[in-house]
Structure formats: C-alpha cells, structure tokens
C-alpha positions as CSV (number, residue, x, y, z in Angstrom):
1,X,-63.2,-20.1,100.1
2,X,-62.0,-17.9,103.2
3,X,-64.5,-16.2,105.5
4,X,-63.9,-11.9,106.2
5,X,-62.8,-13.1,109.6
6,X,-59.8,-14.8,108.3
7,X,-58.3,-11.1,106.6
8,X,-60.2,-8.8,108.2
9,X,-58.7,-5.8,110.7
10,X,-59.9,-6.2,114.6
11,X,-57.4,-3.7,115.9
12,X,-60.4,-0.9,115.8
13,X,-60.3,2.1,116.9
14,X,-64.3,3.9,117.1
15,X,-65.7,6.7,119.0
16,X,-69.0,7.1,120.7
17,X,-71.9,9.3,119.5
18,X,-71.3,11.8,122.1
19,X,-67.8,12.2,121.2
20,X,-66.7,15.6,119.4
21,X,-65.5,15.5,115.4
22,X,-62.5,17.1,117.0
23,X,-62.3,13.4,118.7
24,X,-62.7,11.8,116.2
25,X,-60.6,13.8,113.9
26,X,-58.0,13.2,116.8
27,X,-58.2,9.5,116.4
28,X,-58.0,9.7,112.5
29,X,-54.7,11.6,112.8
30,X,-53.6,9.1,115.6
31,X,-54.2,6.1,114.0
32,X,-53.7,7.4,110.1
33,X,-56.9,6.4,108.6
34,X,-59.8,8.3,107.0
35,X,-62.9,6.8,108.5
36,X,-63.8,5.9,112.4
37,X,-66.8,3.5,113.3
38,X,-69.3,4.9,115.8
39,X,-70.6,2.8,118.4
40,X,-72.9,2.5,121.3
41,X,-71.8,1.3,124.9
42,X,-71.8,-2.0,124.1
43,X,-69.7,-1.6,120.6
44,X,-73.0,-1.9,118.5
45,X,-72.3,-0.2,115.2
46,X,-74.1,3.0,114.8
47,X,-72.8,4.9,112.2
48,X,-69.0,5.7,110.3
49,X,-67.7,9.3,109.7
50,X,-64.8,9.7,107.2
51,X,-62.6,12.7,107.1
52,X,-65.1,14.0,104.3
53,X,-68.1,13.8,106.3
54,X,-66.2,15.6,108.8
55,X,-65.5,18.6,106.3
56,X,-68.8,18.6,103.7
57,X,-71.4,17.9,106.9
58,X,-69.9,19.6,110.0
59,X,-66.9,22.3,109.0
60,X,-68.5,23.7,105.6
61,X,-71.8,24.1,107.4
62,X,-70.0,26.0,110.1
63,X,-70.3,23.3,113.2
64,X,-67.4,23.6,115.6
65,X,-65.2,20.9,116.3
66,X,-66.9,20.5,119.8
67,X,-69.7,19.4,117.7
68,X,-71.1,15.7,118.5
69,X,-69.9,13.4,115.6
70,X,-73.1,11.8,115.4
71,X,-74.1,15.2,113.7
72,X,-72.0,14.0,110.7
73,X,-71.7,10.6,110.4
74,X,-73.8,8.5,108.1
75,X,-76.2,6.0,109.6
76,X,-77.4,4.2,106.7
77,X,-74.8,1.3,106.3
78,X,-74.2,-2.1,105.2
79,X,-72.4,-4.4,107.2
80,X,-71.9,-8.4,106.9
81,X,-71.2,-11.1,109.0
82,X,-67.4,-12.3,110.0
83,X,-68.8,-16.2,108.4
84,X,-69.4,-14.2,104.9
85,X,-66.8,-14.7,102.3
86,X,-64.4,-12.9,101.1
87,X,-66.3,-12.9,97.3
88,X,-69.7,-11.6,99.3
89,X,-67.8,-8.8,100.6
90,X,-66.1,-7.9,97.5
91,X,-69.3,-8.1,95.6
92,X,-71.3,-6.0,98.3
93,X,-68.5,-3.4,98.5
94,X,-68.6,-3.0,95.0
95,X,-72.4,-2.7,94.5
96,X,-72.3,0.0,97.2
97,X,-69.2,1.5,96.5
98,X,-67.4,1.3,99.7
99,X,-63.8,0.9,100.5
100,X,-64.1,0.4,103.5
101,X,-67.3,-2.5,105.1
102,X,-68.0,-2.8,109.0
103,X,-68.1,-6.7,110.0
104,X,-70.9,-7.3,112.7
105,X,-71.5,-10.4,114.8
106,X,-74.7,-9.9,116.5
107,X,-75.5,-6.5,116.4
108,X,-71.2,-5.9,117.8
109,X,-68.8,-4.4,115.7
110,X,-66.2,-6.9,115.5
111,X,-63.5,-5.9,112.4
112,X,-63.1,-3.5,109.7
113,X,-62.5,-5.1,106.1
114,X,-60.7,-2.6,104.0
115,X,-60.4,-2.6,100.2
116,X,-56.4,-3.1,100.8
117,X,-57.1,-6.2,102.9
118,X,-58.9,-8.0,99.7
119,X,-55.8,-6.8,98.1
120,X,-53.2,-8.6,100.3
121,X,-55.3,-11.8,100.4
122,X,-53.8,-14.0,97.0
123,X,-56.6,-15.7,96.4
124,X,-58.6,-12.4,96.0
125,X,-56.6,-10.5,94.3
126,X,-59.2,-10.4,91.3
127,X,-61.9,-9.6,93.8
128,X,-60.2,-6.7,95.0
129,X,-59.6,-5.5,91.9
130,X,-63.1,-5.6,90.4
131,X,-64.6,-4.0,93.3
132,X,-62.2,-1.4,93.0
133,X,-63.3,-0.7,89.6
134,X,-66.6,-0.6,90.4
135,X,-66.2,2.0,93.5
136,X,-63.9,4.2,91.4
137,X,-66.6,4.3,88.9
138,X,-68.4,7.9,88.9
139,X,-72.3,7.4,88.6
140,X,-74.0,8.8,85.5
141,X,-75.1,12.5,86.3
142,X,-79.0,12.3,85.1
C-alpha cells in the first residue's frame, strides 16, 4: 500500500502567525488555493486559515485586513505522518471531515495531502471517494 509521501503536495506555500490575513489572503490569490498552513520559524505547523475563516472569524467580525492571521486561523488540527498510508489518511479525513490534511515529520510541516490528490492516485480512487462522501455529509442539527 503507498505511504502520503508518495502523492502528497510539498510545493507549500504557509505564512507565519505574525503575518496579516491580507498576507495570507495574498498568497491564496497567488497560488489559487483556499487554505494556507501557518507555521512557526522553524516550519512547525501551528494552525491553517481557509478563505472562510478569513471571512466568518476576521471580516464579519469587523478585523481589518492588517489583522494577524493567527486571529483567525484554527489551531485544533489533525495531522499524520508522511509513513501513514494513503487508506489512514483517507479514513482520518473522512472521520474529521477535512479536504484538505497537513503531513508532519517531527513536529515540521512537510506536504499538504489534498482530497484531489487521493483522487489522482488509481489505487485510491475508492478511498477518495468515500471520504468525500463522508466530508460532504452535513451533520444532524440536534
């Protein structure tokens, strides 16, 4: 079975948590993509902000765009090792309902592995497409 390092994305682009969302919303635009990693001096992962964050945490509650990203980003992630397999990433996307999962070798961010790349990988194509399913599903509103 093929490891995340064998399909995952290592061209990353990340800001720091003193950067601005106007940085980082900079970046997005440069680099066409929805969510930026945010790391420490040393590229330890801190936290991820996503174009959403950017809008329902800093712009709807009025924060300028000199605001520091770390204002909006989330903190509380899951991340896996480039050694996991494909299948444990598909299955831990899907339980947490992520398209997008940070890959971490000792405590550095190292790759991205996005919900297209379990797409393009043959042998994971019905990976892919159940943890799709199960991120696209809406929770039950209690």
């Amino acid at each position: 079975m093929k490891s995340v390092k064998e399909i995952m994305s290592t061209e990353l682009t990340y800001c720091t948590a003193d950067d601005s969302i106007m940085e980082a919303a900079i970046k997005m635009k440069e680099k066409n993509v929805g969510i930026i990693p945010i790391c420490g001096s040393n590229r330890e992962l801190l936290g991820m902000v996503t174009d959403r964050d950017m809008v329902v945490r800093g712009y709807a509650k009025e924060l300028s765009g000199s605001s520091k990203v770390n204002e909006v980003m989330s903190d509380k992630l899951v991340s896996v090792a480039p050694e996991a397999s494909v299948q444990e990433a598909s299955t831990i996307m899907a339980e947490h309902q992520i398209r997008r999962l940070p890959i971490v070798d000792r405590g550095e961010l190292v790759g991205i592995l996005a919900l297209g790349d379990l797409a393009l990988e043959n042998q994971s194509n019905r990976a892919a497409g159940r943890a799709l399913e199960e991120i696209s599903e809406r929770p039950e509103l209690h």
